[in-house]
C-alpha positions in Angstrom: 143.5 -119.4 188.7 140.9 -122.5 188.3 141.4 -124.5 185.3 137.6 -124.0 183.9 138.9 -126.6 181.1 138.7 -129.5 184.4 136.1 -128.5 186.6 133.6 -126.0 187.6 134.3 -123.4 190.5 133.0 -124.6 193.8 131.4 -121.8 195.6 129.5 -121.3 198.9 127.4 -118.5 198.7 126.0 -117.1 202.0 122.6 -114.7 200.8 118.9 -114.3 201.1 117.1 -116.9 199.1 114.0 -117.5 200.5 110.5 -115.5 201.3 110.0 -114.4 204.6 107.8 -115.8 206.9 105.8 -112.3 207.0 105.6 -112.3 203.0 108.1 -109.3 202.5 110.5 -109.4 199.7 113.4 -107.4 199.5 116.3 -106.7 197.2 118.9 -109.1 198.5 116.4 -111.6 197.9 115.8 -111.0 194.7 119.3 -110.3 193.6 120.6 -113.6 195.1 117.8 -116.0 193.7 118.0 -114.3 190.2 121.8 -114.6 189.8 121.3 -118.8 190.6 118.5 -118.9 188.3 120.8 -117.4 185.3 123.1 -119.3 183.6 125.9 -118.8 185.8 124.1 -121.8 187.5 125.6 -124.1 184.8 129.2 -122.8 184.9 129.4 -122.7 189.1 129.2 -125.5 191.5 127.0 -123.4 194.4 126.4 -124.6 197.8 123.8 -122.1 199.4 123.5 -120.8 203.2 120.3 -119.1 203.2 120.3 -115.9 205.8 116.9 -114.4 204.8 115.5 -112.3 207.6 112.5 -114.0 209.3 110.3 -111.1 209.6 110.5 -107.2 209.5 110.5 -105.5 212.0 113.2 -108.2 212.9 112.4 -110.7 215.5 113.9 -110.4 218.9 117.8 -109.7 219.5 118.0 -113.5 220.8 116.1 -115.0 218.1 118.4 -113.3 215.6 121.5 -114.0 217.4 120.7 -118.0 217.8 119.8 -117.9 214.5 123.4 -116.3 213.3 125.0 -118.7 215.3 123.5 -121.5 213.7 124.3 -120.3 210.4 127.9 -119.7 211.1 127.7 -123.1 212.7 126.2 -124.7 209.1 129.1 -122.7 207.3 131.6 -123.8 209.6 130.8 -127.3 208.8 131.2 -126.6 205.5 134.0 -125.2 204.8 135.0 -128.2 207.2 133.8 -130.7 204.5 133.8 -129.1 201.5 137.2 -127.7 199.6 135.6 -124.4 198.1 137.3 -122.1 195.8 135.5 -119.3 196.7 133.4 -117.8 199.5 130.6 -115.6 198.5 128.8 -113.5 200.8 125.8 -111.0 200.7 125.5 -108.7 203.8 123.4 -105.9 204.8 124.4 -103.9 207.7 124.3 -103.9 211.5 123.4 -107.3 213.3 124.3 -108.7 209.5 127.5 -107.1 208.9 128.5 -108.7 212.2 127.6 -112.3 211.4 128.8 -111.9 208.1 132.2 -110.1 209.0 132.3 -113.6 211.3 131.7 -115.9 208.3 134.6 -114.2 206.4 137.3 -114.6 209.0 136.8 -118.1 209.1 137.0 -118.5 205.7 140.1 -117.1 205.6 141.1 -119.4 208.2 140.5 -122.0 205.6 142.6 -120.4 203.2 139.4 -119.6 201.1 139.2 -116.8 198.7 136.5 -114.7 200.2 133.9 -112.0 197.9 131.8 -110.2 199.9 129.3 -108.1 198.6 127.8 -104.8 201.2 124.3 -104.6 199.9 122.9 -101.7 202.4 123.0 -98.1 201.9 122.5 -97.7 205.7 126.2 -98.9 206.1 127.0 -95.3 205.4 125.3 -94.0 208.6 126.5 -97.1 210.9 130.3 -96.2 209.7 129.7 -92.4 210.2 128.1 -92.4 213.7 129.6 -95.4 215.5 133.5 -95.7 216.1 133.1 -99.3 216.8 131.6 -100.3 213.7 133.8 -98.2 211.1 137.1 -100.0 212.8 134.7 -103.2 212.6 133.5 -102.4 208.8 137.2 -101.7 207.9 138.7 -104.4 209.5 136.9 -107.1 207.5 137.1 -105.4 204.4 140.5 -105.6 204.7 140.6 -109.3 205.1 138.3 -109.8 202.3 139.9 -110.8 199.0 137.4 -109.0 197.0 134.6 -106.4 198.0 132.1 -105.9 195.7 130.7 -102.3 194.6 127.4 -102.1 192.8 128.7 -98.7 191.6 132.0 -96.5 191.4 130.7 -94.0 194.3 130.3 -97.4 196.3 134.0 -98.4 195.7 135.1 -95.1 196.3 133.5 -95.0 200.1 135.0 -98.6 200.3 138.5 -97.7 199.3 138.8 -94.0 201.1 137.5 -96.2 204.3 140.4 -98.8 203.9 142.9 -97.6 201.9 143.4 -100.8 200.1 144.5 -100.8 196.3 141.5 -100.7 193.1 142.7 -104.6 192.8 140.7 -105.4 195.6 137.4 -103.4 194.8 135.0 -105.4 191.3 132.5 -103.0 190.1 129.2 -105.4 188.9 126.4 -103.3 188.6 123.0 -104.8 190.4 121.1 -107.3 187.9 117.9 -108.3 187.3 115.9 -110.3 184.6 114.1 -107.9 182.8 112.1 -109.8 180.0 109.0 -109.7 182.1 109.1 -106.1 182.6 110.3 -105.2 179.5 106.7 -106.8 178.3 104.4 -104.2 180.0 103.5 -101.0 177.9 105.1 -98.0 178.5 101.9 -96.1 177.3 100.0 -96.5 180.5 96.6 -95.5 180.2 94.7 -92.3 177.9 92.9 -91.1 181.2 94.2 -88.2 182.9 94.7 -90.3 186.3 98.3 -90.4 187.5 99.3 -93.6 189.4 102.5 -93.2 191.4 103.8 -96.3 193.2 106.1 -97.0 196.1 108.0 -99.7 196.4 109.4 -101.2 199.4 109.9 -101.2 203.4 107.3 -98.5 204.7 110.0 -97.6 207.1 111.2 -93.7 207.8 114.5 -93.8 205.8 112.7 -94.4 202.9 111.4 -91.2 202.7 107.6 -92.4 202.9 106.8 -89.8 205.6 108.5 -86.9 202.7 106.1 -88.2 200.2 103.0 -87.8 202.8 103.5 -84.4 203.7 104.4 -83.2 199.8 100.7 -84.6 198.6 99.4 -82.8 202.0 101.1 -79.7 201.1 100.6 -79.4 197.3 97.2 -81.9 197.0 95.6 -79.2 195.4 97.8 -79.4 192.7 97.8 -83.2 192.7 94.1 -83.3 192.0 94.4 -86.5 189.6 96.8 -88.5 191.3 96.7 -91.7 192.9 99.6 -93.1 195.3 99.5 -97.0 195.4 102.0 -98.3 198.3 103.3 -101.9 198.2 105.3 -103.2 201.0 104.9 -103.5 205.0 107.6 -102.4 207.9 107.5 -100.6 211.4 105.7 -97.2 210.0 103.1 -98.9 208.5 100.7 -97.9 211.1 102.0 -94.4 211.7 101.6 -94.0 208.0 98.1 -95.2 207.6 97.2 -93.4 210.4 98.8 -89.6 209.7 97.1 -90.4 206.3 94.0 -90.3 207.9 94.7 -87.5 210.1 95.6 -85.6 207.1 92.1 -86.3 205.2 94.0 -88.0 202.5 92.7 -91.5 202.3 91.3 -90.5 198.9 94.9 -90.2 197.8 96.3 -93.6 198.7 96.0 -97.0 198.3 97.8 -99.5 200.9 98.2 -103.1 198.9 101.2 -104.8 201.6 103.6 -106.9 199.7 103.5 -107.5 195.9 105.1 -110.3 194.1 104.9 -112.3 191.0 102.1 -111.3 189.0 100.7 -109.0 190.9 103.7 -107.2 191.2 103.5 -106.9 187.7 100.6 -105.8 187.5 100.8 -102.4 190.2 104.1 -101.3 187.5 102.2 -102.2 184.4 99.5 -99.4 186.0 102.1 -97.3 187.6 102.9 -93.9 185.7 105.5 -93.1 188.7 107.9 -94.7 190.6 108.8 -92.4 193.7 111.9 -93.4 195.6 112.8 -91.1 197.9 114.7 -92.7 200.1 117.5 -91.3 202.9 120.2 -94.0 201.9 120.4 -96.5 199.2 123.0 -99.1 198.1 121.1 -99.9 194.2 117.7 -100.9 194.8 116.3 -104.1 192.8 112.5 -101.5 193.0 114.4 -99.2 190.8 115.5 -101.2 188.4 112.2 -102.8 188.2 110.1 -99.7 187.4 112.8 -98.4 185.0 112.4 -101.7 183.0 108.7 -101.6 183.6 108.9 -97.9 181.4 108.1 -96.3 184.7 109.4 -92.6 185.0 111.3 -92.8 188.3 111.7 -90.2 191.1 114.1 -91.2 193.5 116.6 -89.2 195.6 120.3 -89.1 195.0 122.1 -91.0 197.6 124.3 -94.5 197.3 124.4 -96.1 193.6 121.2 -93.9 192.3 123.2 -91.5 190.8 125.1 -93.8 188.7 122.2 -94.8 187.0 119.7 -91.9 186.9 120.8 -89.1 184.4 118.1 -86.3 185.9 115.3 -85.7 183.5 116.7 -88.0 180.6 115.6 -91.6 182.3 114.1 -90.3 185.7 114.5 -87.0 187.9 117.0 -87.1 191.0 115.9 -85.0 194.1 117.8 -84.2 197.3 116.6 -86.5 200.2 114.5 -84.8 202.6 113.2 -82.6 200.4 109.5 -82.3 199.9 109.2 -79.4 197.7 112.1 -81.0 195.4 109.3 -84.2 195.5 106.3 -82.8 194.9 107.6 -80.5 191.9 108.9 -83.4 190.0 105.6 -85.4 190.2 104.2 -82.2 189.1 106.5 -82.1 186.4 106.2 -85.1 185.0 102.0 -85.2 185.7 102.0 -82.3 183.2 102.6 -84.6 179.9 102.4 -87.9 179.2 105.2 -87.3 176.4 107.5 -86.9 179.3 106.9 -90.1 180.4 106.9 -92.2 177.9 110.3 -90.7 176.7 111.7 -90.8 180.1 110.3 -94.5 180.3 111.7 -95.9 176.8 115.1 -94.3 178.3 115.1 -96.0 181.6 114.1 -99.2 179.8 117.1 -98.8 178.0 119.5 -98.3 180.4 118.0 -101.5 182.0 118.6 -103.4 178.7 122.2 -102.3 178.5 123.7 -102.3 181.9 121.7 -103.8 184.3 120.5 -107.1 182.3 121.4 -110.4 184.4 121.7 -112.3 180.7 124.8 -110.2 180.4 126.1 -109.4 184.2 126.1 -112.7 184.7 129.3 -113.2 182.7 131.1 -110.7 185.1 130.1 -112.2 187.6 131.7 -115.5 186.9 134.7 -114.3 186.0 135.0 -112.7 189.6 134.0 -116.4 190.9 136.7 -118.0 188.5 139.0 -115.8 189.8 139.5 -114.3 185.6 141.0 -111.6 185.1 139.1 -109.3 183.0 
């Protein structure tokens, strides 16, 4: 165990830290750069490898590759030069979880205590259709000192994958600083307009082609609604363009990437947050909207479940399900009472469990190798 009376733990955390070069934002990012802006920053020495993805859709497969390599390069030289205590590493799947998988071998090389942390829900489908990449998934795992869950149905996949003992699994829920989101009113508007945002890649396994057909199959039901879509990815176009096809353009609004103040300002407007995604690990868009006061619709899949309790702090739906959707933004279209109960309760699960001021304490302990 490190004496923390004598020094501070040196760590060398491998994650997304900086903005793409397209402008997209997404959860790693904002996971990573808010745990080193919290306090934790005072009690842990960090050296950084940034690993942010240049663009999405992701460059070429030679771009990414000489770009891996000259990451695992920078972290060889590191662990080379540097005598870490721990190794901390954020990875999302495929071409990631290779280089990643990479990093963590030769940190044990060095004899370095390794964390790594699966941040993709997709990793569920890559295990489950590819041989090669469940005996790759479960072979690093296994060589990892510590995997980190953002939820107990994550460490349950992990363990009945690998079969390793709970002491190698730490459950830290996903964090985020909430105080700017907590400042927003929950009381949206008086008008009868509903404004229902989503959040994130425009990319099929989020479910944005689902939430297309439900407002094409039940509009005239949805006569007051509004669905404001913030993010960019490969379906962008398609999108846009069955939108059109559909005579719905009166329907939606297309903004691209939101951040900062702006961001803030499409969930201080937003009644609804829709999330109906195919696979999730915990997104940071979820938490977001729940501490905004949003009422949340997302689908049950990865970590969701573990936070949402359906129709007490947001509805749960089964993924693919368009008349599950479109009947919950009914539902919660039909009072404004809903909403705003449904909103102060997600904001309070946000305050309790998911706040970085206090997951930050967990956090280091894992670095500092505590036992808790």
């Amino acid at each position: 165990m490190i004496n923390q009376l004598h020094k501070k733990p040196k760590v060398l955390f491998v994650g997304a830290f900086k903005q793409t070069m397209d402008g997209s934002v997404g959860g790693q990012i904002h996971a990573c750069v808010t745990l080193i802006k919290s306090e934790i920053s005072n009690k842990v020495d960090f050296t950084l490898i940034d690993s942010t993805m240049e663009t999405l859709p992701p460059p070429s497969l030679m771009r990414r590759a000489y770009l891996a390599f000259k990451r695992v390069i920078i972290f060889l030289y590191r662990l080379s030069t540097n005598r870490f205590d721990t190794v901390l590493i954020f990875t999302s799947t495929g071409f990631s979880f290779l280089e990643k998988g990479c990093m963590a071998l030769l940190a044990k090389i060095f004899r370095v205590r390794v964390i790594l942390s699966p941040r993709s829900g997709l990793l569920v489908d890559e295990v489950t259709r590819i041989k090669v990449m469940r005996w790759y998934v479960k072979f690093i795992l296994c060589r990892c000192d510590i995997v980190l869950c953002q939820s107990q149905s994550w460490k349950r996949f992990y363990q009945d994958l690998t079969q390793l003992p709970s002491s190698r699994f730490s459950i830290i829920k996903n964090w985020l600083n909430p105080l700017p989101y907590f400042e927003l009113p929950i009381q949206k508007k008086f008008d009868n307009q509903v404004n229902v945002l989503f959040l994130g890649w425009v990319e099929k396994n989020k479910g944005i082609y689902e939430l297309v057909l439900a407002v094409k199959k039940y509009q005239n039901r949805l006569p007051n609604f509004i669905f404001v879509v913030c993010g960019k990815g490969s379906e962008l176009k398609n999108i846009k363009e069955l939108v059109a096809q559909y005579n719905l353009k009166h329907y939606f609004e297309f903004k691209g990437w939101v951040t900062g103040d702006e961001k803030l300002t499409v969930l201080r407007d937003a009644d609804i947050l829709v999330m109906p995604s195919y696979r999730e690990g915990l997104p940071n868009s979820l938490l977001e909207a729940m501490a905004s006061g949003c009422s949340v619709i997302a689908s049950s899949v990865g970590a969701i479940p573990d936070v949402i309790k359906n129709k007490q702090n947001g509805i749960l739906i089964d993924r693919f399900d368009v008349d599950q959707l479109a009947n919950a933004l009914i539902y919660l279209a039909s009072s404004s009472k809903i909403r705003i109960e449904m909103g102060k309760e997600a904001r309070s699960t946000i305050s309790s469990q998911h706040d970085i001021k206090i997951i930050w304490k967990d956090v280091f302990r894992l670095l500092s190798n505590q036992e808790t």
